[in-house]
GUZA-94686 format. One line per field, with one value per residue (C-alpha): residue in one letter; x, y, z; residue number from 0. Coordinates in steps of 0.02 Angstrom, whole numbers, plus 50000, padded with zeros to 5 digits. Layout:
! GUZA-94686
residu	(a_...)
x	(X_...)
y	(Y_...)
z	(Z_...)
num	(NUM_...)
END
This chain:
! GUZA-94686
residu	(x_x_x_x_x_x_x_x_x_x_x_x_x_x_x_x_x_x_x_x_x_x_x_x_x_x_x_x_x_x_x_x_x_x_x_x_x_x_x_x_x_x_x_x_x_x_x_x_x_x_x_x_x_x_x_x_x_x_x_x_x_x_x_x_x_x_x_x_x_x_x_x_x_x_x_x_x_x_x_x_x_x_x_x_x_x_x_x_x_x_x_x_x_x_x_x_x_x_x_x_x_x_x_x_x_x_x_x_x_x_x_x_x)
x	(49629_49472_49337_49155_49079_48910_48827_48965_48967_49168_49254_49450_49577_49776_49868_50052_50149_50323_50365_50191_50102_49957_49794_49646_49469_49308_49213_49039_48939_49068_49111_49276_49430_49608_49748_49902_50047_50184_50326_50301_50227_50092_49889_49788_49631_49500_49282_49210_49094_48970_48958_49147_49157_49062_48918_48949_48828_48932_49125_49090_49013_49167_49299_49217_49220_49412_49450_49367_49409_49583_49570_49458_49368_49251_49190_49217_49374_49439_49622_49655_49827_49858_49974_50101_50027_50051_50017_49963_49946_49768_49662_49521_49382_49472_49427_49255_49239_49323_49286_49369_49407_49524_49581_49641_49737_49804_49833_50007_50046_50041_49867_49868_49667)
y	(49088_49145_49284_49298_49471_49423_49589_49683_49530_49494_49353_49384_49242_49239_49112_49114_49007_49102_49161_49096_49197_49322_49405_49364_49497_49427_49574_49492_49684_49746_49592_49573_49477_49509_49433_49519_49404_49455_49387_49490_49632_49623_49643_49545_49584_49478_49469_49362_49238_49179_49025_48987_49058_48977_49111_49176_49065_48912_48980_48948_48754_48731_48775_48697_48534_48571_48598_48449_48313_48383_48320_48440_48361_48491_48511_48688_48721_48847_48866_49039_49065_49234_49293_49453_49581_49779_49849_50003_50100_50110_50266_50357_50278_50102_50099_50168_50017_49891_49943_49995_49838_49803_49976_49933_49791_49870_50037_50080_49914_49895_49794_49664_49637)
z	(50570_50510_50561_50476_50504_50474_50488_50382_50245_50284_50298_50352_50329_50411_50360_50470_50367_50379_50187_50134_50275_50190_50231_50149_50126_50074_50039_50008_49989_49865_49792_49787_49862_49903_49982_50028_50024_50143_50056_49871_49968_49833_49851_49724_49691_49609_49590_49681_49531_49645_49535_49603_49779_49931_49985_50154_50261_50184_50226_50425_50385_50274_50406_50534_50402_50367_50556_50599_50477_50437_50248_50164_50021_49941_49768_49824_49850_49758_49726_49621_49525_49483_49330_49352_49239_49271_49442_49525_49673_49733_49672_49759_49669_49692_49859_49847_49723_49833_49994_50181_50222_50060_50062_50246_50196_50020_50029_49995_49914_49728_49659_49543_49491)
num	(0_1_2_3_4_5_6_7_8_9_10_11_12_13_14_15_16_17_18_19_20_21_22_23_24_25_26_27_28_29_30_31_32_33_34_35_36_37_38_39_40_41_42_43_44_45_46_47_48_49_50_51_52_53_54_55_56_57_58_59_60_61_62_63_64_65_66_67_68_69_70_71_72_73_74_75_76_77_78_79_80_81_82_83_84_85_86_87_88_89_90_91_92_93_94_95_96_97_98_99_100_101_102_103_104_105_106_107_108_109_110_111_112)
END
């Protein structure tokens, strides 16, 4: 499922998919995404490139496409892959820099940016 908070810039994803389920934040003010995924009990964090990620006014359009047609061809889909590194628990200043929202769905979990 997916909510657009227009006036706050958010865009929330859920994907229930058993072991695959996660959450997903667009933070469009701060500029940043992150998905928690349920099954490593990880948050990754990433910046959004505006060159790569639809602007807000286009998500809605795109899942209405998806919803509709089932077979979502896009040139933008974007499909991240994210490489273990180090992690760390969220900081003070991390969540001034990334925001309530991703602070709500990371905080105690370790980050992976």
């Amino acid at each position: 499922t997916m909510t657009i908070h227009n006036e706050e810039q958010i865009v929330d994803v859920h994907v229930r998919s058993g072991v695959y389920s996660s959450d997903t934040i667009f933070d469009y003010r701060h500029g940043y995404i992150a998905t928690r995924l349920f099954s490593r009990n990880a948050c990754f964090i990433m910046k959004i490139k505006k060159e790569l990620i639809p602007k807000l006014q286009e998500i809605g359009h795109l899942a209405f496409e998806t919803e509709t047609m089932r077979d979502m061809y896009s040139p933008n889909n974007v499909w991240t892959q994210f490489q273990s590194g180090s992690s760390r628990l969220g900081r003070f200043k991390d969540w001034i820099l990334y925001g309530k929202h991703i602070e709500s769905l990371c905080t105690g979990l370790p980050l992976y940016e």
